[in-house]
N, C-alpha and C positions, 0 to 999 in steps of 0.2 A: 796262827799261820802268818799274819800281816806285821806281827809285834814287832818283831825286828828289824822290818824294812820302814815302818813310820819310824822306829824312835832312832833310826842312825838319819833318816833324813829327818828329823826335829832336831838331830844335833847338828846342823849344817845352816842353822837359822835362828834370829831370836825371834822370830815372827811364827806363829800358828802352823801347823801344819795337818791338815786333816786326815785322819785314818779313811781309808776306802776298801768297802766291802759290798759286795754283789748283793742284792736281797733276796728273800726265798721265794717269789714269784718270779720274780728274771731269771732263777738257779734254775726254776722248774721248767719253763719256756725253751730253755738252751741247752735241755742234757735230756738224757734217755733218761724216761722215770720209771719205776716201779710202779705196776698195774691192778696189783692185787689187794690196796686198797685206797680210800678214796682221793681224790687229789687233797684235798684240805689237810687231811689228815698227814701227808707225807712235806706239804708248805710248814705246819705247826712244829715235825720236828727238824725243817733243816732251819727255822726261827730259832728255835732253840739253842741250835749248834753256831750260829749266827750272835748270837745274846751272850752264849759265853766268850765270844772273840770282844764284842762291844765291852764288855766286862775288862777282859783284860787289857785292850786298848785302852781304857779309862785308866786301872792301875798301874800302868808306865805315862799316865801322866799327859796324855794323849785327850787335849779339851774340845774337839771337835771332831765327830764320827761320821761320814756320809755312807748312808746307804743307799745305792742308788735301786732307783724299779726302774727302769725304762721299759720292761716288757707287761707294765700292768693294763694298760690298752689291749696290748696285743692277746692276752691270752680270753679276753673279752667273750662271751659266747656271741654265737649268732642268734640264738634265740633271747628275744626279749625275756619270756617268760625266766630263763636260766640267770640272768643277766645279775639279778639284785643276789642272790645266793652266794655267785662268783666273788662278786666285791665285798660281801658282806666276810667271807673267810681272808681273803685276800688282804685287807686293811686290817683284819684280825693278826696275820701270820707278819707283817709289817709291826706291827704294834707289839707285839710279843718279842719281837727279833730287836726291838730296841729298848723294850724296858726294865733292864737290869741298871742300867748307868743313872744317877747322881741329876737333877732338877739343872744342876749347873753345868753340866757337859751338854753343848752343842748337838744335835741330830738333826743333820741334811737328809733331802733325797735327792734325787735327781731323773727326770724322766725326760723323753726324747724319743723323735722319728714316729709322730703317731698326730692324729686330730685327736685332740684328749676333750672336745664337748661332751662325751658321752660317758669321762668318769671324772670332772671335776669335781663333784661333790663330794668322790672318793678321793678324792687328791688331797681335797679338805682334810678330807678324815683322819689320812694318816698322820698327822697331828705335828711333822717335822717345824722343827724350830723357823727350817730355811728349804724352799724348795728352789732348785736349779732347774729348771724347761728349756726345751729349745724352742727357739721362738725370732730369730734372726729373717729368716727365710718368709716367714707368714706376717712380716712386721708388727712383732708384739700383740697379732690378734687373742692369743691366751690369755694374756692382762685383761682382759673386758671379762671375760667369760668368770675367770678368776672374783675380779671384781662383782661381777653379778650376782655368787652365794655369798658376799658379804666375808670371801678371805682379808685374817688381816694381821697373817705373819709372814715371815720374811720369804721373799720370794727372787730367784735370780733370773732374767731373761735372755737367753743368751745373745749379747749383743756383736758376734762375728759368726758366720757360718766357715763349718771346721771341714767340711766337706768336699773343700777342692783346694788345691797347694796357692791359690792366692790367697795376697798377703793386703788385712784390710788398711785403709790411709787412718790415722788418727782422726781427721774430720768425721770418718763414714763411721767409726763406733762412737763419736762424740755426739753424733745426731741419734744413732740407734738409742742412745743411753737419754737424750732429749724426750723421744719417742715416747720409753719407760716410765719415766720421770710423769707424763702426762697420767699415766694410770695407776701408778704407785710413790707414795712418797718416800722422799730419800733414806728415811731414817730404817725402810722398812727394804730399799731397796740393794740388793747384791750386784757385784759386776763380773762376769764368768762368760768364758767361749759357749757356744750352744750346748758341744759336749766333749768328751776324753778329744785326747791330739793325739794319740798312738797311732795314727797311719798318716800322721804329720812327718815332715822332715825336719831337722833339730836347727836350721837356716829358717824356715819360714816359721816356724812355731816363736822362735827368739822374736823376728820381726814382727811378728803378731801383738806378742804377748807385750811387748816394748809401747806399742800403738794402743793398743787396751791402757796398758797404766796411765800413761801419759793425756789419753782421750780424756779417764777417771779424771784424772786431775784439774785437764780445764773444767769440767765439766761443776766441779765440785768448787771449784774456783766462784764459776759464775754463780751455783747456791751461793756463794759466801756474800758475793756483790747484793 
């Protein structure tokens, strides 16, 4: 379904461009589901159908995949007792949904809009190369928590909130990214908005994203110093 829309924008660049596709916990959170058997069971085949896209994004050539969960929080039970079952299929249907592609293809997530203390470990779990959080707004409180089970792959914090039409100064992502720095080393560290810009305007998103690189840069400047 996405094949054609990555590979005409990979041809508009000689820089990376990543495939994106929804995950099967988020699909399941944001659409009327079938009732008639069990949630797991209906996560494992839209993983599936998920795995053959990742597939063919990989075969046009397509070297990094994000899938994002943002609703793996949410769909969380309220009962403790339900709680490890949930995650335990959950990171399952994540894990299935990406494992068709090549040791050498890239696999993001990306999660957002939730206190995520209560599935870090499952964050861990699902095993992505690079994980994208938001994390602007809470000033990089997830980094710790992160750091607490001993993660120690790549991880992006999002250092602008995307959330409201202002437009951040280079200083203030130059410091968020300072912030990061403190809790992740750079080698391990990503630079990304908290989340998607789609109820962005294409004026402040420019100025944004102008401010982001440019912050990158000092920033990566002073590592060099």
């Amino acid at each position: 379904m996405t094949v054609d829309w990555i590979t005409y924008a990979q041809s508009l660049t000689d820089k990376p461009v990543k495939g994106m596709l929804t995950g099967p916990v988020t699909i399941l959170a944001w659409s009327f589901v079938r009732d008639d058997q069990p949630l797991a069971d209906t996560a494992d085949q839209i993983a599936l159908a998920i795995r053959n896209e990742t597939v063919d994004l990989q075969a046009a050539g397509v070297r990094i995949i994000q899938v994002d969960e943002p609703a793996l929080r949410e769909l969380l039970p309220l009962r403790k007792s339900d709680q490890a079952e949930y995650l335990e299929w959950a990171v399952g249907a994540f894990r299935l949904s990406t494992s068709g592609v090549a040791d050498s293809t890239q696999i993001h997530t990306h999660l957002c809009y939730s206190e995520f203390g209560e599935v870090i470990e499952a964050i861990a779990e699902l095993d992505a190369d690079v994980t994208s959080i938001e994390a602007a707004r809470s000033h990089m409180e997830v980094l710790d928590d992160l750091n607490a089970i001993g993660f120690d792959l790549g991880v992006g914090p999002g250092v602008y909130d995307i959330h409201s039409p202002r437009v951040p100064s280079e200083n203030e992502i130059a410091e968020s990214l300072r912030e990061a720095l403190r809790a992740v080393p750079a080698e391990r560290l990503w630079v990304n908005p908290d989340c998607g810009l789609k109820t962005r305007g294409t004026d402040e998103v420019t100025a944004s994203l102008t401010n982001l690189v440019a912050a990158a840069a000092t920033v990566r400047s002073e590592l060099d110093r």
